[in-house]
N, C-alpha and C positions, 0 to 999 in steps of 0.2 A: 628622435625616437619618441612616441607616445606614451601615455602611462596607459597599463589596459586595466579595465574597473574589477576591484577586489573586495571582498566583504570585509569587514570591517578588523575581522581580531590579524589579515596578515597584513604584511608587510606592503609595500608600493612594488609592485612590478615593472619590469619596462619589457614593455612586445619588442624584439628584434626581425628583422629579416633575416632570412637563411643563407638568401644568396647576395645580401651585402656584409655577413660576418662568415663565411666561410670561404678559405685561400687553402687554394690544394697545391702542396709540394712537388713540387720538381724532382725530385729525388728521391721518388722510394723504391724499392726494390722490390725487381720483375715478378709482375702476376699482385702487385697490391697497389692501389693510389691511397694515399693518405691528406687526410682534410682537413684543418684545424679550424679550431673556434675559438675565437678570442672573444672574450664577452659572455658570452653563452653558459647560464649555470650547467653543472655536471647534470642533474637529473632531468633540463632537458633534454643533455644527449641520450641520456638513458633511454627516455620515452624514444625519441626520434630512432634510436639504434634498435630497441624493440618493435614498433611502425615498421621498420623497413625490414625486419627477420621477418616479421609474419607472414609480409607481403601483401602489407595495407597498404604500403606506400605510395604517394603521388608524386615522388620526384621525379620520374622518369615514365618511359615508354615499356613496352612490356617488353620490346627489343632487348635494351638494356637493360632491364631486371634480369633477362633471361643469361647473360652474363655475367653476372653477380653469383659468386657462390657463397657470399656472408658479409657481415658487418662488424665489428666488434670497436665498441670503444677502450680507447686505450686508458693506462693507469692515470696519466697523466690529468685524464678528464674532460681534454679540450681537441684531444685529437682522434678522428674515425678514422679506423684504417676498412677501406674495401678491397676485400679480395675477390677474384674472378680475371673475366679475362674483357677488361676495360682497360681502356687505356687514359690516360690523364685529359688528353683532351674532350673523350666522350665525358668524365667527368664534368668538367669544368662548363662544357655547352649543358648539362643536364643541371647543374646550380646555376647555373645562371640564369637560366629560364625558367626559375621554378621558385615562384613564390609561394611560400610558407612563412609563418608568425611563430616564433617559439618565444 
């Protein structure tokens, strides 16, 4: 991972990829996939989970947006859950092809 350049009073950041820290679960229950982020601070899901309600988002094809009925990150702070009508594997081909820096 790279450091990505910051002014001077914060801290050191580190850029991640989206689609080499996010692993979507097997197991969530029908009509939701869920994504976790290991690594990834909570207020970047924040930002990323607001991006993709607006419907700025570049993850995907407008196909799959149009199956999407929400986003919500979970309490936990490291897991999305997306509801609509996707299925795990559209999921997983739409992260994996989609690179993003958070």
């Amino acid at each position: 991972m790279e450091k990505m350049p910051v002014e001077k009073d914060q801290p050191d950041l580190i850029k991640v990829e989206i689609n080499q820290q996010a692993k979507v679960k097997q197991d969530a229950p029908q009509g939701k996939v869920i994504v976790e982020f290991n690594g990834v601070p909570k207020e970047a899901l924040e930002d990323l989970v607001s991006e993709c309600s607006s419907g700025a988002c570049s993850c995907g094809s407008e196909e799959f947006l149009s199956k999407v009925e929400g986003f919500t990150l979970a309490e936990d702070g490291k897991t999305i859950e997306i509801s609509g009508k996707v299925s795990v594997e559209e999921v997983s081909k739409t992260l994996q092809d989609w690179h993003k820096t958070l």
